[in-house]
C-alpha positions in Angstrom: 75.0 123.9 99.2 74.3 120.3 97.7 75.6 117.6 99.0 77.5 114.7 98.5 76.1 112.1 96.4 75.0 108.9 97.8 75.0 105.7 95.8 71.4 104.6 96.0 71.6 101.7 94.1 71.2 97.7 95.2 73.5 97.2 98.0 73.9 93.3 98.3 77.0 91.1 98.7 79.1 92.3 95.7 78.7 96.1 97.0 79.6 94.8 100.6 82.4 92.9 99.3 84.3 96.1 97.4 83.8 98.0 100.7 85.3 95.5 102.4 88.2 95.1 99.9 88.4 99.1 99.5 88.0 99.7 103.4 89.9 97.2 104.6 91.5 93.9 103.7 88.3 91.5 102.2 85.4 90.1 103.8 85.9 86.6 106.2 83.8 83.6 104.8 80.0 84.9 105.1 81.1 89.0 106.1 79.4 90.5 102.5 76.1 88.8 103.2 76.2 90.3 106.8 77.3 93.1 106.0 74.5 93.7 103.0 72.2 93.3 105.2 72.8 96.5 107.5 72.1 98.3 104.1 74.5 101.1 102.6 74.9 104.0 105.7 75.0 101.6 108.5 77.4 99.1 106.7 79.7 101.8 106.2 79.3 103.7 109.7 79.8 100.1 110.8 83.4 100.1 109.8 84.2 104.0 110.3 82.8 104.0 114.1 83.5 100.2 114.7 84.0 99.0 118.9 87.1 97.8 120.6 89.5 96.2 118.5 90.0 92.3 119.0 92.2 90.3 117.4 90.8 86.7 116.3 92.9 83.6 116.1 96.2 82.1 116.4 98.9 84.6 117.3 101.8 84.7 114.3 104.7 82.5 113.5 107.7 82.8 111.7 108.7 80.5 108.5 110.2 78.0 111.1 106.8 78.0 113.9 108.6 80.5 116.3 107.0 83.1 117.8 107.8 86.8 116.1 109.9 89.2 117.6 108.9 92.5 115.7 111.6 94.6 117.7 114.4 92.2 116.8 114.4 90.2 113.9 114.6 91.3 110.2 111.0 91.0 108.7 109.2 90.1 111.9 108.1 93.8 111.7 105.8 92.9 108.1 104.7 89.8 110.4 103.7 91.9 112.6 101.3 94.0 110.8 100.1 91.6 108.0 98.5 89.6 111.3 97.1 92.6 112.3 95.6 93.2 108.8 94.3 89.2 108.7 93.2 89.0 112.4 91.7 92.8 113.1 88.1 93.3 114.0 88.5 96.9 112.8 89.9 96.4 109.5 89.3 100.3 108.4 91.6 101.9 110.8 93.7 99.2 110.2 93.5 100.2 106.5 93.7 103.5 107.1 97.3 103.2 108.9 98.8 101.5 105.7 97.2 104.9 103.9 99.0 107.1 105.9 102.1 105.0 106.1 102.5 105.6 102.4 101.3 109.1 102.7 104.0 109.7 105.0 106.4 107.4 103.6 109.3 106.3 105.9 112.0 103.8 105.9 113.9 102.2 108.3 117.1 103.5 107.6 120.1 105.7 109.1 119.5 104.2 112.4 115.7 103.9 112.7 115.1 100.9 114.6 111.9 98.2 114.3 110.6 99.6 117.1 110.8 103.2 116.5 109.3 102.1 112.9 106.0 100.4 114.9 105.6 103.3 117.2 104.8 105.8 114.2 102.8 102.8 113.0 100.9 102.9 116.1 100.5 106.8 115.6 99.0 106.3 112.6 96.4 104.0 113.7 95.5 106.4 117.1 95.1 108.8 114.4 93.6 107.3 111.3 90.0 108.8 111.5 90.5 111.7 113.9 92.4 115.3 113.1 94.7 115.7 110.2 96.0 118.6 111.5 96.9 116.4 115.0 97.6 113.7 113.1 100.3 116.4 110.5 101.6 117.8 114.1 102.8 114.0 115.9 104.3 113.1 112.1 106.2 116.0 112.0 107.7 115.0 115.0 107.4 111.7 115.4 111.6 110.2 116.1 110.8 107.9 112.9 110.2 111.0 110.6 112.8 113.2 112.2 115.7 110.8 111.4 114.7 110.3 108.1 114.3 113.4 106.4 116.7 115.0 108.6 114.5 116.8 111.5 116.8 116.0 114.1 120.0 117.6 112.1 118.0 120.6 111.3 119.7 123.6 113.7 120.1 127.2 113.5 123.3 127.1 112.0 122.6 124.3 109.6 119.0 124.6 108.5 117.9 121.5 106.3 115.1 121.6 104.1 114.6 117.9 103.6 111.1 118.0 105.8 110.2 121.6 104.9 110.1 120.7 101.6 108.3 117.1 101.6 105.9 119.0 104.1 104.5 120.7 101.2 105.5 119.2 98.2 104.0 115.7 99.6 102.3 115.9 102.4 99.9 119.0 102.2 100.0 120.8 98.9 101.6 119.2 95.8 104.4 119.6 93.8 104.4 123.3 92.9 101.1 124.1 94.0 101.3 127.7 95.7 104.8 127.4 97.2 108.0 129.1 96.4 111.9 127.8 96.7 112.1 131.5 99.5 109.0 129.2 101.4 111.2 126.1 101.5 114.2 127.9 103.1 111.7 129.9 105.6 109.8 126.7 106.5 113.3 124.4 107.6 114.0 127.8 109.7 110.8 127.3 111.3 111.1 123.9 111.8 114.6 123.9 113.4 115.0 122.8 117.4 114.9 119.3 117.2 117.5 116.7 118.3 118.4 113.5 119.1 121.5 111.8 120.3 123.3 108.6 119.0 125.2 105.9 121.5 127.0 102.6 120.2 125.0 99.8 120.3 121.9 101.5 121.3 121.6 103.9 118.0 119.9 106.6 117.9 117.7 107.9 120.8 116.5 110.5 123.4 114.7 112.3 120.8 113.9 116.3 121.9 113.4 119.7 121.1 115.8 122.5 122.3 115.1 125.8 121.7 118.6 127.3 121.8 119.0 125.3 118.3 115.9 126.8 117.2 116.0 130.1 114.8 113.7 132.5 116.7 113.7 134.9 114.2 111.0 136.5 111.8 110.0 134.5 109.1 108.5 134.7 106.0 105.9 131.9 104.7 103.3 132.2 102.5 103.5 135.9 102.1 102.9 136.0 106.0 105.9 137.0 108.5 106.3 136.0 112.2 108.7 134.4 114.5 107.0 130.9 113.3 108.1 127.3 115.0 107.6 124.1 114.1 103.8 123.7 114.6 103.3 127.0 113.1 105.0 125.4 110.0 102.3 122.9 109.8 99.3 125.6 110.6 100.4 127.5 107.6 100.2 124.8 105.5 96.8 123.5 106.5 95.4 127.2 106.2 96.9 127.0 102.5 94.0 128.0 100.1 95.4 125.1 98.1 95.4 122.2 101.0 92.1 121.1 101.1 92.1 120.3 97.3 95.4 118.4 98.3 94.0 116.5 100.7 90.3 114.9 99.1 92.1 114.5 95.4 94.7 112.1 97.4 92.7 110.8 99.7 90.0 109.7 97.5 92.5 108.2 94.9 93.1 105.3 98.1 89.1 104.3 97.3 88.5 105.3 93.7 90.2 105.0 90.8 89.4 107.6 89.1 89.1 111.3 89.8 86.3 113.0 91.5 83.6 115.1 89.9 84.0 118.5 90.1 81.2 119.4 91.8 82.3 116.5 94.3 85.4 117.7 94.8 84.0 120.4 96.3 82.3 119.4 98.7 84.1 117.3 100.0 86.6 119.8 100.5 83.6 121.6 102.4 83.3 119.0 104.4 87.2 118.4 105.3 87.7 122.4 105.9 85.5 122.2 109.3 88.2 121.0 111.4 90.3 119.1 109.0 88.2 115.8 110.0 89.6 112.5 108.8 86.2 110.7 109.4 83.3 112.6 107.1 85.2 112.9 104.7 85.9 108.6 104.6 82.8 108.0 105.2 81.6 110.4 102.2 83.8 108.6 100.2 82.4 105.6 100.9 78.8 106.3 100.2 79.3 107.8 97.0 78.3 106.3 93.5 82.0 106.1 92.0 82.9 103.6 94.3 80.5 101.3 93.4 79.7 101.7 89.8 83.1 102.7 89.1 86.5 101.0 87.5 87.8 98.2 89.8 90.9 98.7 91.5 93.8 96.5 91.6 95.0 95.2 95.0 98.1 96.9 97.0 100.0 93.4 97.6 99.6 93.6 101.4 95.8 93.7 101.0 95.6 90.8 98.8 98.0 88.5 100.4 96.0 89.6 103.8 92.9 88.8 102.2 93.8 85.7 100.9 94.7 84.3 104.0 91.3 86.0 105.8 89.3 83.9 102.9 91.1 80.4 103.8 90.7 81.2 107.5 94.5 81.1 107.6 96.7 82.9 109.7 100.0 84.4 109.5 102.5 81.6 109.8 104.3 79.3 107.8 106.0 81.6 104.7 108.3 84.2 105.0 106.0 87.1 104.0 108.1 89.6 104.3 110.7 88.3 101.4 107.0 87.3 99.3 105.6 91.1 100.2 109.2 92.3 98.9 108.8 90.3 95.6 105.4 91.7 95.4 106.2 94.8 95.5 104.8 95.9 98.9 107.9 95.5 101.8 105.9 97.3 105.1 108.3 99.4 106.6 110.1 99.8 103.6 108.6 102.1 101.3 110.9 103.3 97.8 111.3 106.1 98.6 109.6 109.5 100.0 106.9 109.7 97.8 105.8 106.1 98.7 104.3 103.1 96.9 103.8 104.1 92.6 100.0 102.2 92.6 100.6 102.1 88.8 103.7 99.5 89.1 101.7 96.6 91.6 100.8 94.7 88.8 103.8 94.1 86.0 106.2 91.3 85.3 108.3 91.8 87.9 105.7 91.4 90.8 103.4 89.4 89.0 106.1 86.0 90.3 105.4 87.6 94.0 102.0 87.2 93.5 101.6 83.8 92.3 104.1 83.0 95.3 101.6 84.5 97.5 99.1 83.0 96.5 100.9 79.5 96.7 102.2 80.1 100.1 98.1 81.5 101.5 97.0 78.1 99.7 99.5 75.5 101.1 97.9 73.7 103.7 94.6 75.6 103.1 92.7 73.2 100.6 90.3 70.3 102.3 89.7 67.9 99.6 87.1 68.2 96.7 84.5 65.6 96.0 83.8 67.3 92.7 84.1 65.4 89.7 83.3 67.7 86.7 85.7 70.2 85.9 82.8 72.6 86.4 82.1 71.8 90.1 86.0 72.0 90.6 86.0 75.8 89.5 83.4 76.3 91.2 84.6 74.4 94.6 87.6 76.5 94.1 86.1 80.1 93.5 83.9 79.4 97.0 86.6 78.9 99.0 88.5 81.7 97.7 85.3 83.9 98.3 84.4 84.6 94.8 81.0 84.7 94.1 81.0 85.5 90.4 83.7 84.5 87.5 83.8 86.1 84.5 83.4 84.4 81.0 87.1 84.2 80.3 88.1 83.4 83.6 85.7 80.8 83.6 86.7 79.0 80.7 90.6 79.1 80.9 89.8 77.4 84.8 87.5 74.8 83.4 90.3 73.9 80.6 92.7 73.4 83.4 90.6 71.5 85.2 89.6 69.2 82.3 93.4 68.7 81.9 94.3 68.2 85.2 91.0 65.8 86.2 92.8 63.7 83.0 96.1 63.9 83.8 96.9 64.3 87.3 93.3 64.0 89.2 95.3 64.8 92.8 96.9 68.3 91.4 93.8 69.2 90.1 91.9 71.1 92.7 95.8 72.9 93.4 95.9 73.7 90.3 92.8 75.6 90.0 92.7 77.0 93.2 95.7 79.0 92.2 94.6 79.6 89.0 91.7 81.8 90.5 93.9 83.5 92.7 95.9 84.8 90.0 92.6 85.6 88.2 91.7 89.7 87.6 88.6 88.9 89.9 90.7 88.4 93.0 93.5 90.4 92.1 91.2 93.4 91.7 88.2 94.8 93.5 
């Protein structure tokens, strides 16, 4: 059986830096070069087997210099993360939560609280390169996911399908890959037990299963019968001949572009069917050519506002970044809908304005003055200290332009004015 292809190719600082904007959240001022350095395999086992998480740098604030209170306060929960994103010495699993948070899409609504919304967050960082299958088990239920497709109102007497079918239409098959309406209705049987209990002014809580609200009778899933529960619900679907193929065409679309080859495709599906392991299969990923020779990707506005501020050397304070990461496009903990974030939609007219506020609010208080004097050193002052090392032609010449006019016009604007040009530019908005 062949294997995987390995990009073997020059591995400097510009292949560093997409790992580090396709793993994680950007490289910190200097982080390519070091990186590069380990070459390809140990760069990128670097970040999939990294060493106890720290956490460097000033704690968060809110827009008024208060401490964050991601329990309490409206937004304080997109605080909350977006410092872990900027200040995280494992920026992969880190990365790999906000995958499976859009995998597994869930709002806080119907009487999900912050905190319940953070605990499955926290789920999906303990699992982001272990088991699927584990990881597909705790989801399912998980008091997060149970309130908001209806797990905990799913009974004998009143099956609901609302997981059952999101189970296998999004999670581990498809839409209409090798499932039948009959499999729906046989799955929510299956899945029927759990409860939860709702109090005034405490919401919704004690979060169990009982088995007298369970149907304990033979089912029929797949073509196969037995008296099947909940976690039988998710076995059946991981032993799906059609899974596998589910699960490396979706997860690879979070690193590349573009589909995989064929022949690709296959084995990485190899790969993932020997214990349905998160970790080879990333780290496959990773190391292949398409990543690094391939289309660039556009940022997911959470990654680029995180990696603005881990360029500057800034830190989560002074903005509201939730309301910004709304007019992005990009609200954590508050996905559209089921199906999660449409990747096709984070760059348009609408969130284009979020953007450029983003970038405004990572440069404000960022900039230590310029002693260029040519518009040319300007762009190129202001391009180092957002951490790009190359501009293209284009982008080149519209900054220079602005610089010329601004060094004329309005000398004091001037390094402002380019510095948020470039972070507008296709070279940071993309990797």
């Amino acid at each position: 059986m062949a294997a995987v292809p390995v990009y073997r190719g020059s591995f400097g600082a510009a292949q560093a830096e997409r790992l580090l904007w396709r793993a994680g959240f950007g490289p910190r001022p200097g982080e390519a070069s070091r990186l590069a350095k380990l070459g390809l395999r140990r760069a990128v086992l670097s970040l999939t087997r990294p060493g106890a998480e720290r956490l460097l740098g000033p704690a968060p604030r809110d827009a008024r210099g208060a401490p964050i209170a991601p329990f309490d306060v409206n937004g304080h929960d997109h605080l909350w993360w977006l410092d872990r994103m900027v200040r995280s010495t494992t920026p992969l699993p880190e990365r790999m939560a906000l995958v499976w948070h859009d995998w597994f899409a869930t709002q806080r609504v119907g009487g999900i609280t912050q905190e319940r919304m953070i605990d499955q967050n926290q789920l999906f960082r303990r699992h982001a390169l272990g088991s699927f299958a584990r990881l597909l088990e705790d989801v399912t239920k998980d008091p997060a996911m149970l309130r908001w497709l209806n797990g905990d109102r799913n009974t004998v007497r009143s099956p609901n399908e609302n997981y059952a079918r999101e189970l296998m239409e999004l999670f581990t098959l498809g839409v209409n890959r090798g499932y039948t309406e009959e499999d729906i209705r046989e799955q929510a049987r299956a899945l029927t037990g759990w409860r939860s209990l709702r109090r005034p002014g405490q919401g919704i809580y004690d979060f169990r299963y009982v088995a007298r609200q369970h149907d304990d009778g033979v089912k029929t899933v797949f073509g196969k019968s037995g008296n099947f529960d909940w976690q039988d619900a998710c076995r059946l679907c991981l032993e799906h001949p059609n899974h596998p193929s589910f699960f490396v065409a979706k997860l690879w679309s979070y690193f590349v572009p573009t589909a995989p080859p064929a022949a690709t495709r296959r084995e990485l599906e190899s790969i993932y069917r020997k214990g349905y392991g998160i970790r080879p299969v990333v780290e496959a990923i990773l190391q292949h050519p398409a990543l690094y020779r391939g289309p660039r990707m556009v940022k997911p506005p959470v990654v680029y506002a995180a990696g603005l501020l881990r360029a500057l050397g800034r830190g989560v304070e002074g903005a509201n970044w939730a309301n910004l990461g709304a007019q992005s496009g990009q609200r954590l903990f508050r996905p559209p809908d089921v199906a999660g974030w449409d990747d096709s939609r984070w760059l348009d007219t609408s969130t284009f304005r979020g953007r450029w506020h983003t970038a405004g609010a990572a440069l404000r208080g960022a900039s230590t003055p310029s002693r260029a004097r040519s518009a040319s050193a300007l762009v190129d002052d202001a391009a180092r200290a957002l951490g790009v090392k190359t501009l293209t032609k284009p982008t080149r010449t519209v900054a220079i332009r602005l610089a010329q006019d601004t060094l004329r016009s309005n000398p004091e604007a001037a390094q402002a004015a380019v510095r948020q040009l470039l972070a507008l530019s296709p070279e940071v908005q993309t990797s």
